[in-house]
N, C-alpha and C positions, 0 to 999 in steps of 0.2 A: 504494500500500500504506500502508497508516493503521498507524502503530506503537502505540495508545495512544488510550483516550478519556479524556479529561480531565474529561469530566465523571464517568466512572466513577472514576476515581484519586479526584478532589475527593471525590467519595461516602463511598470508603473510609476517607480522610484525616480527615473527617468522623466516620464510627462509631470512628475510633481515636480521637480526640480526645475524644469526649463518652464514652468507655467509660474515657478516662484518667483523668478529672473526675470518673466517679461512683465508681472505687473510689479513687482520692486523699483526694475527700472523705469516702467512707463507713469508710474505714480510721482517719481522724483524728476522726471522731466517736466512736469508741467510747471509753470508759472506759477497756478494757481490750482493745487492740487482738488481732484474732485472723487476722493475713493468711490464712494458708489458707483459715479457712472465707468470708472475705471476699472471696477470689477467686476460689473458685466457684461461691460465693453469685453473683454479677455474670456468673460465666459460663453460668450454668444460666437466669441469667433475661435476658441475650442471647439465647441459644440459642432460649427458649421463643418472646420476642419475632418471630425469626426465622418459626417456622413459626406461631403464629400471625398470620402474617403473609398466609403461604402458605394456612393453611388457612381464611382469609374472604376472600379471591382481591382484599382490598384494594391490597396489594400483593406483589409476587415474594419467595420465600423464595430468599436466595442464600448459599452458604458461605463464600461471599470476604465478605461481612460478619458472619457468623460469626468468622470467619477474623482480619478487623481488630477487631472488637472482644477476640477474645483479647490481641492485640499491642497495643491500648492500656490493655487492665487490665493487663497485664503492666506497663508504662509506668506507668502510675500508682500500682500498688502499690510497683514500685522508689523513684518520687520517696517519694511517704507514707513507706516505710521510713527513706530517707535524712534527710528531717522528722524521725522519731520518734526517731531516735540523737541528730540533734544539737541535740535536747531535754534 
């Protein structure tokens, strides 16, 4: 019985990390920072990413990366916030 692929975890670990990176940075780029619209903004275009994904059968649309990528913009919008106070 296989508990686990690790190349699937690795995957995940992966769209969390680069979903953390683009709202981290896109939050400290703005002027006049706007987390909300900044986190959905990153989540709508994950998402999209997702089934266009799905829909030119280059590769699988799956919601566990959906999924991680919410849980790393989350992640990164906290850091960015935490940045932005102790500004």
């Amino acid at each position: 019985m296989e508990i686990a692929d690790l190349g699937e975890i690795r995957a995940l670990l992966g769209h969390a990390a680069a979903y953390a990176g683009l709202t981290f940075c896109a939050l400290l780029a703005q002027r006049a920072p706007r987390p909300a619209l900044t986190f959905a903004a990153v989540l709508v275009y994950g998402a999209l990413l997702e089934v266009a994904q799905g829909t030119f059968g280059l590769r699988s649309m799956q919601a566990g990366d959906i999924l991680a990528n919410a849980v790393g913009s989350a992640a990164g919008l906290g850091l960015a916030l935490l940045v932005l106070r102790r500004a």
